[in-house]
Kinemage of the C-alpha trace (Angstrom):
@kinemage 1
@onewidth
@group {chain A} dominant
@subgroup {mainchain}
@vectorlist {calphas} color= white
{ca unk a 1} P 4.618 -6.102 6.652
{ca unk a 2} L 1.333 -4.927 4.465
{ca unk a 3} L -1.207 -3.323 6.811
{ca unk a 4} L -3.868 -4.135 4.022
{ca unk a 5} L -6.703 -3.046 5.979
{ca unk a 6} L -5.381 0.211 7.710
{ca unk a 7} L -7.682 2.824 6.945
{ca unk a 8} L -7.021 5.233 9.635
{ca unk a 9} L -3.979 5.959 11.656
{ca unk a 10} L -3.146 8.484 14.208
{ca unk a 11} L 0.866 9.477 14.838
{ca unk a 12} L 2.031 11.689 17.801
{ca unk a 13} L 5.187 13.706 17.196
{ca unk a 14} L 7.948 10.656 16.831
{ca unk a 15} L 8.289 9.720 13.522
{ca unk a 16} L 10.251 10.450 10.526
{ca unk a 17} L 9.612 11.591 6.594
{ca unk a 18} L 11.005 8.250 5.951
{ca unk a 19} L 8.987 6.569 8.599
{ca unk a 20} L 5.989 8.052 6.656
{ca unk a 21} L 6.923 7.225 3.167
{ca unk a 22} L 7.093 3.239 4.751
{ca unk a 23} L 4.023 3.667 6.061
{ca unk a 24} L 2.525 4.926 2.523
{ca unk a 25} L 4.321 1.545 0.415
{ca unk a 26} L 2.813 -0.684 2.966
{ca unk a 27} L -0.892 0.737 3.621
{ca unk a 28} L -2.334 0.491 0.397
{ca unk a 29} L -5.999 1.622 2.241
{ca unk a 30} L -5.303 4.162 4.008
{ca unk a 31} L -7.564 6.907 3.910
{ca unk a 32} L -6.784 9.183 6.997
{ca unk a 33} L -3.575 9.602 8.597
{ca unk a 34} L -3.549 12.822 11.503
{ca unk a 35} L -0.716 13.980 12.922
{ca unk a 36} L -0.243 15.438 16.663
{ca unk a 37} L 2.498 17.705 16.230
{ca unk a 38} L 3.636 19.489 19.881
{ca unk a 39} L 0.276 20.121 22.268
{ca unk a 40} L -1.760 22.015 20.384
{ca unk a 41} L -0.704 21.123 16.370
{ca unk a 42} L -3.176 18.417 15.145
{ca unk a 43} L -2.832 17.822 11.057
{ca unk a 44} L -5.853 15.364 9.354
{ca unk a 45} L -4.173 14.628 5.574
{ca unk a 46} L -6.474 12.728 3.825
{ca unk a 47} L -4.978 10.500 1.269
{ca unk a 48} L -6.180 9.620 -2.043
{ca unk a 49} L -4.100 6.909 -3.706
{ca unk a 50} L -3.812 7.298 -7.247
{ca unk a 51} L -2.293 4.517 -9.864
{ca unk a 52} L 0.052 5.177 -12.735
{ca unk a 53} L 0.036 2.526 -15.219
């Protein structure tokens, strides 16, 4: 499914790389996506989608 109006999304530690690239293909928004890694580890990647033509 497209999650066209996903801007933000907040993962704890079970996903996957590929988990994340399906994420990516289907969130054409997103702006924030933070990452709780173990107790303490908290990641904020801000994403900035860019177009090839």
């Amino acid at each position: 499914p497209m999650f066209g109006k996903l801007k933000t999304l907040l993962l704890n530690e079970w996903f996957t790389a590929i988990d994340l690239v399906c994420i990516f293909r289907h969130s054409p928004v997103l702006e924030m996506l933070t990452l709780h890694l173990g107790n303490t580890k908290v990641y904020h990647v801000y994403i900035k989608m860019v177009l090839f033509h």
